[in-house]
C-alpha positions in Angstrom: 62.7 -27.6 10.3 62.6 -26.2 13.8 61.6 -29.3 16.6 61.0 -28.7 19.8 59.9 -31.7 22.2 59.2 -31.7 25.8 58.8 -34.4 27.5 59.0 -36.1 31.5 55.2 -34.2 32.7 52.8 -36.5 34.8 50.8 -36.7 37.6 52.9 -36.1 41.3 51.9 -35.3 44.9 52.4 -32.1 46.5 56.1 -32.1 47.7 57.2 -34.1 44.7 60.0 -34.0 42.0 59.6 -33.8 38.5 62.2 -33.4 35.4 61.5 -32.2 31.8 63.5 -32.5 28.8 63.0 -31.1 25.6 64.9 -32.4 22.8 65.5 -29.9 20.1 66.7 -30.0 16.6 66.8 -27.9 12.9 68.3 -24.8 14.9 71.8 -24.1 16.4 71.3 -25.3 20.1 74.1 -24.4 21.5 74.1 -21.1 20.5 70.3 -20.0 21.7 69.2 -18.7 24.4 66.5 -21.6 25.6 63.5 -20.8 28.0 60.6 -23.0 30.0 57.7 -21.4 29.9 54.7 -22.5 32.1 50.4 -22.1 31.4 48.3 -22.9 34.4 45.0 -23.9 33.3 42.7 -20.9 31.9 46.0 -18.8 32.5 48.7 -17.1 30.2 51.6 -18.3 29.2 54.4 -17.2 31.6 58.2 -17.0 31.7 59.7 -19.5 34.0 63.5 -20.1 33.5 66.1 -19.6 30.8 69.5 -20.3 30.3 71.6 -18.5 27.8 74.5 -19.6 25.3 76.7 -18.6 27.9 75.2 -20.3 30.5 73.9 -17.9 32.8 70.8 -18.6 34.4 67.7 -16.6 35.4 64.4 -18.0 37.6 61.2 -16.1 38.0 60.7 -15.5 41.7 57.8 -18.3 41.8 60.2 -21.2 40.8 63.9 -19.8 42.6 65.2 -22.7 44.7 62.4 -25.2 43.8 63.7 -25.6 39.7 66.7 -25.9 37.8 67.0 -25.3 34.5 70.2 -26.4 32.7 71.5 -27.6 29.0 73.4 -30.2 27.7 74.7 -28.8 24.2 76.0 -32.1 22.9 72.4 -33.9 23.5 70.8 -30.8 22.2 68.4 -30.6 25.2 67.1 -28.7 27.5 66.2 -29.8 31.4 63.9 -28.9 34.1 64.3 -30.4 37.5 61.2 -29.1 39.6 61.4 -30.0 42.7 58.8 -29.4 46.3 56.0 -29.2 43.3 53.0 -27.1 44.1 49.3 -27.7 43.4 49.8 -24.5 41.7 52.4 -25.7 39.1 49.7 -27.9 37.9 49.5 -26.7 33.8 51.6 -27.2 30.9 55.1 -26.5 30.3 57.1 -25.5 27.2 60.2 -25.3 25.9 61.5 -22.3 23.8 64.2 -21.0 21.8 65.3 -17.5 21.0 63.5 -17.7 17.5 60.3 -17.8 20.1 59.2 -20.9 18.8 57.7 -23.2 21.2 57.4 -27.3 21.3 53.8 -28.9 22.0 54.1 -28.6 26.0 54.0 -31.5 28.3 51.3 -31.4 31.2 52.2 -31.7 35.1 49.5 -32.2 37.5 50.2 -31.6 40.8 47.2 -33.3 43.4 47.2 -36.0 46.0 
């Protein structure tokens, strides 16, 4: 059985840092591709940042230089360091694996 579990959202100030893990298990880890995905509130869901088995790393435009994503195969989770956070990255953010299949989110909020 396929687990996906993100975890680290919150509340933070504009300017702030932020990371999320997401802990996954009943899958290969090592050997998927693993994506964050991101859904502002009332939007769609949108591609963030994904690493692949190989490592190689890939950033929508939005997030390049702010986020990290990275992967630590022998704790079979995924990170997200965010960093310089937006009022716009206020929404929910998922972990996925190249099955497509998605944790339950966690929720930032970005506000002062």
């Amino acid at each position: 059985q396929v687990q996906l579990v993100e975890s680290g959202g919150g509340l933070v100030q504009p300017g702030g840092s932020l990371t999320l893990s997401c802990v996954a298990s009943g899958f290969s880890f090592s050997d998927s591709d693993m994506i964050w995905d991101f859904r502002a509130p009332g939007q769609g869901l949108l591609w963030l940042a994904s690493v692949d088995s190989r490592g190689q790393i890939y950033y929508d435009n939005s997030v390049k230089g702010r986020f990290t994503i990275s992967r630590d195969n022998t704790l079979n989770t995924l990170f997200l360091q965010m960093n310089n956070l937006k009022p716009e990255d206020t929404g929910v953010y998922y972990c996925r694996n190249h099955f497509g299949q998605r944790g339950q989110g966690t929720q930032v909020t970005v506000s002062s």
